[in-house]
C-alpha positions in Angstrom: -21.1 -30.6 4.3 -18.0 -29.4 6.0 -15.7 -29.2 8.7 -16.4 -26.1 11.4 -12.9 -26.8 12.3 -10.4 -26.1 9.4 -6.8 -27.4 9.9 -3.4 -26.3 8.3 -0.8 -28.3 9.9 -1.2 -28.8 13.3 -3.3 -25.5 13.5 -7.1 -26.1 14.1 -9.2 -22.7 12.4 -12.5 -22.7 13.4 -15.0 -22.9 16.2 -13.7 -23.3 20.0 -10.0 -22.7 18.4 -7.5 -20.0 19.7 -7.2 -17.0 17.2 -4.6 -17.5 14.3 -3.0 -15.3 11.9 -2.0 -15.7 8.3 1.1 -12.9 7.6 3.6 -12.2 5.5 4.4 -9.4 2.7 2.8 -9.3 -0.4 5.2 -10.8 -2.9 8.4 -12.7 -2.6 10.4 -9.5 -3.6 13.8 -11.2 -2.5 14.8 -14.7 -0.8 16.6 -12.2 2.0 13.6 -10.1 2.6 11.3 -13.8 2.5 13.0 -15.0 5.2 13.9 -12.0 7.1 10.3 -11.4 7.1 9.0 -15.1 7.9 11.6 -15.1 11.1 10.9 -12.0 12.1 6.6 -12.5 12.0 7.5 -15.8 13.4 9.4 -14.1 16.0 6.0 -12.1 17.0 3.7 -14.5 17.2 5.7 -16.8 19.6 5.8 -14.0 21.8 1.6 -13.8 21.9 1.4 -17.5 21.5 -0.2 -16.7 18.2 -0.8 -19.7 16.1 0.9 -18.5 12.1 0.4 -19.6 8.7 3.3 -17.1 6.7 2.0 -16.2 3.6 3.7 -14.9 0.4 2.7 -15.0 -3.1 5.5 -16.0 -6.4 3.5 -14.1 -8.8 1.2 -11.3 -8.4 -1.1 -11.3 -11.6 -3.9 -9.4 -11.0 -2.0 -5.7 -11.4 -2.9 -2.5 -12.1 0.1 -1.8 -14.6 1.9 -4.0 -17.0 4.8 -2.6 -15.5 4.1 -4.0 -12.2 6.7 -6.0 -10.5 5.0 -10.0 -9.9 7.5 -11.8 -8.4 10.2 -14.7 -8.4 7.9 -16.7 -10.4 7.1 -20.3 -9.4 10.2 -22.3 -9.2 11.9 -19.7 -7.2 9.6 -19.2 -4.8 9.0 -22.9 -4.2 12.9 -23.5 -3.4 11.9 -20.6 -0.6 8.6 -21.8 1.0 10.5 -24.9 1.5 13.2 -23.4 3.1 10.9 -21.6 5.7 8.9 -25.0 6.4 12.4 -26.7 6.5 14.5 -24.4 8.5 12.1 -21.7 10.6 9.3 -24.9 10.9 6.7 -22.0 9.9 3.4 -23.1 8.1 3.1 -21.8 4.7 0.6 -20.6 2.2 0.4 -18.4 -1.2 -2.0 -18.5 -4.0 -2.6 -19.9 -7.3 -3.8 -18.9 -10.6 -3.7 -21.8 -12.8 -5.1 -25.3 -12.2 -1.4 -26.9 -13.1 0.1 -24.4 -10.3 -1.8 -26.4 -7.9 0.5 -30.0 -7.8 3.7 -27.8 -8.1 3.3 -26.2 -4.8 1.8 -28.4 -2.9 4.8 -30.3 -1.5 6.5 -27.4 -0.2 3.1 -25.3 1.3 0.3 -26.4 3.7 -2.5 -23.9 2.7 -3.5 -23.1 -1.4 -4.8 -20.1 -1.2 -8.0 -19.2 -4.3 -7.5 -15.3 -5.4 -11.2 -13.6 -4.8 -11.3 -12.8 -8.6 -11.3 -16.4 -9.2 -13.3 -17.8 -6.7 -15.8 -19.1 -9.1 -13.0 -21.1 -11.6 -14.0 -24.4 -10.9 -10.7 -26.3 -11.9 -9.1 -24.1 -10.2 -10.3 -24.7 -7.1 -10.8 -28.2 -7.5 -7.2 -28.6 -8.6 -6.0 -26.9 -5.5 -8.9 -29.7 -3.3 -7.1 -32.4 -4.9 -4.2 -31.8 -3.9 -5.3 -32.6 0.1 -4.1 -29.5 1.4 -6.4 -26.7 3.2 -8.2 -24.5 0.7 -8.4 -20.8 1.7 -10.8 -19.9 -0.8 -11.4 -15.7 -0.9 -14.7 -14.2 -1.4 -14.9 -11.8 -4.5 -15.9 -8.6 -4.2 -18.3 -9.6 -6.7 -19.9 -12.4 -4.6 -22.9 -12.9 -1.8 -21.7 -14.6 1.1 -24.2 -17.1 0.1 -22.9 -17.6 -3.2 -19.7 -19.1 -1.5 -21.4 -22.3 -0.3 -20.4 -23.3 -4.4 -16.8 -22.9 -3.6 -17.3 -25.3 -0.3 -19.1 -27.6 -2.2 -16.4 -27.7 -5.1 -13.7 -28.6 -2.6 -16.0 -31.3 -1.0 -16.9 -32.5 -3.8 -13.1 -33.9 -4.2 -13.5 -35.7 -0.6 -11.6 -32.7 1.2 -13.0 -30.6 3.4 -10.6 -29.0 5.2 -11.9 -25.7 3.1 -11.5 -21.8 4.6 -13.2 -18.8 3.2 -11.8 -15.6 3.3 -13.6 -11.9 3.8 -12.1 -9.2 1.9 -13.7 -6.3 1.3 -16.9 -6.0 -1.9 -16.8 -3.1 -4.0 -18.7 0.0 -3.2 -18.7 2.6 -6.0 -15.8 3.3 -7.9 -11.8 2.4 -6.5 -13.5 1.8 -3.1 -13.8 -1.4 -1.0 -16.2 -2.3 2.0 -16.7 -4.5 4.3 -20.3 -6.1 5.4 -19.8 -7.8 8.5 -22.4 -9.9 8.6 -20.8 -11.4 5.6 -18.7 -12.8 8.4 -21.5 -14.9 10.4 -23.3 -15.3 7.3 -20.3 -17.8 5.4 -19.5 -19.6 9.0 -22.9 -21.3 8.2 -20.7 -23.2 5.3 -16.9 -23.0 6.9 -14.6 -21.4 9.1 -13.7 -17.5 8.0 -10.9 -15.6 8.1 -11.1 -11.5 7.7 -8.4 -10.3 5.3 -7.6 -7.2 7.1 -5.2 -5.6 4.9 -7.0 -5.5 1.4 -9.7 -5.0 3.0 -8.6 -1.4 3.0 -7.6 -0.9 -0.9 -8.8 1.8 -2.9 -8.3 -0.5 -6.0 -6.8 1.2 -9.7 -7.0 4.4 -7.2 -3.1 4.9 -7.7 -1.5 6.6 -10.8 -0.2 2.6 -11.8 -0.9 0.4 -8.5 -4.0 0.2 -6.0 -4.1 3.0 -3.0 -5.5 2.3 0.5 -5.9 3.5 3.7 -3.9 1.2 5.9 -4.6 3.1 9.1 -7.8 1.4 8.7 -6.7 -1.9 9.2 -6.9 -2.0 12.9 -10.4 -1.0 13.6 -11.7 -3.1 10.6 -9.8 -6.1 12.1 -11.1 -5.9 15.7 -14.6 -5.4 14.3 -14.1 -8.5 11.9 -13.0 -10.5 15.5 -16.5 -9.3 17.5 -18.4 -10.4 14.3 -17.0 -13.9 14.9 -13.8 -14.2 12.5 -11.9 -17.1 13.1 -8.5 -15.7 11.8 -6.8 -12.7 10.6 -5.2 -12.4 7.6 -2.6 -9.6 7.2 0.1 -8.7 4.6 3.2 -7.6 6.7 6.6 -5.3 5.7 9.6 -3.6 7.4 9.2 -0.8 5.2 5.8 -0.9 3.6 6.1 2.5 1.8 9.1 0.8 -0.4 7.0 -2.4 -0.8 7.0 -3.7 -4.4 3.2 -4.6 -4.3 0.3 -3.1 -2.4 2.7 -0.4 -0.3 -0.4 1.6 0.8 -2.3 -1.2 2.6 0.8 -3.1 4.0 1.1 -3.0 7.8 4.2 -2.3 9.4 6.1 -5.0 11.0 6.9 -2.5 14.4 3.4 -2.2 14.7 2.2 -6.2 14.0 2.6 -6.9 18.1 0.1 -4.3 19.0 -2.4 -5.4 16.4 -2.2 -8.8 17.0 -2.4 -8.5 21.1 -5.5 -6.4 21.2 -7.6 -8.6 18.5 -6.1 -11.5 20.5 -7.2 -9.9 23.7 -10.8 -9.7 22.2 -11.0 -12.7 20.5 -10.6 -14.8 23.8 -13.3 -12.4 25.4 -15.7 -13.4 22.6 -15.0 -16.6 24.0 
């Protein structure tokens, strides 16, 4: 039904592949930071011989607040993922959240990335298939993780299967997330998996106006996502997360990415 072995560029995802990471902050706050950021990420993961997708998203529209900053906005931030594929050569992803956003930035990223509250919008996800890119497509918090065989199937069913899904956390009372690890095992039945390691940690609407979190969390949940047979890491990076215009309490800081990333490296190739 689909590949074990997921590609985005000339990164293989997937069974028998080395460990990659998909990194970068939260939102495009500023074509400096973006880049700043994407070099210096870049920068770490050449060091490890780490294989990196940088990811950033152009418009944040699940927020807590109206007041909530969202980003660049489309055409702004395509000018910058282009610039990063162009100039750093770095692999790119961000999300979508309309069908027509799908075409627009697919010429200038390698990975469309399906928000876990829309997991289930079927031309959504089909638009991003159709486009021939990789589909990273997250599980919602809302969602079995043998309910996400549909989203597998919905990108098949467009002749591509080069189709990721995502772990991320399912709710667990109120403004609390938690992770089931055999979720992880459970979706590799239907694709490669990647273990989002930073939202995994939000306390969501927990904030006065924006999600809290417990980002020293984010290590432990990330090695035990690796042993449980996770395929990649996803993590949302900043130089200063505290000052980071979305998600600041689950945001891990860049001067501690190298030491993350060595040890799940370091267990992933004794998983084998």
């Amino acid at each position: 039904m689909t590949k074990r072995i997921a590609k985005i560029g000339e990164i293989g995802i997937g069974s028998g592949q080395p460990l990659a990471v998909i990194a970068g902050p939260c939102v495009i706050e500023s074509r400096e930071h973006t880049m700043r950021m994407a070099d210096s990420i870049a920068k770490v993961c050449r060091k490890l011989q780490i294989p990196l997708v940088f990811k950033s998203s152009f418009d944040k529209a699940n927020r807590t607040s109206v007041s909530s900053f969202r980003g660049p906005g489309i055409e702004k931030a395509c000018e910058i993922f282009a610039e990063i594929r162009r100039e750093m050569d770095i692999l790119v992803t961000t999300d979508i959240h309309l069908p027509e956003q799908a075409p627009a930035v697919a010429p200038v990223v390698d990975c469309i990335q399906i928000p876990a509250f829309l997991c289930r919008q079927t031309d959504l996800v089909v638009a991003a298939a159709e486009t021939g890119r990789c589909v990273n497509v997250k599980k919602g918090q809302f969602m079995s993780p043998e309910e996400m065989v549909h989203a597998v199937r919905k990108v098949a069913s467009t002749n591509n299967e080069n189709v990721l899904l995502t772990e991320r956390g399912t709710f667990f009372g109120y403004n609390r997330l938690v992770n089931d690890m055999t979720a992880i095992p459970r979706m590799k039945q239907y694709a490669p998996v990647v273990f989002d390691a930073t939202h995994s940690c939000q306390h969501p609407g927990a904030g006065s106006a924006q999600s809290s979190g417990s980002r020293h969390f984010v290590q432990p949940l990330a090695l035990a996502a690796i042993a449980a047979g996770a395929d990649a890491l996803f993590v949302e990076v900043h130089d200063d997360p505290d000052t980071a215009k979305s998600d600041p309490a689950t945001q891990y800081p860049l001067e501690e990415l190298e030491d993350l990333l060595t040890r799940c490296m370091q267990l992933h190739e004794a998983m084998g």
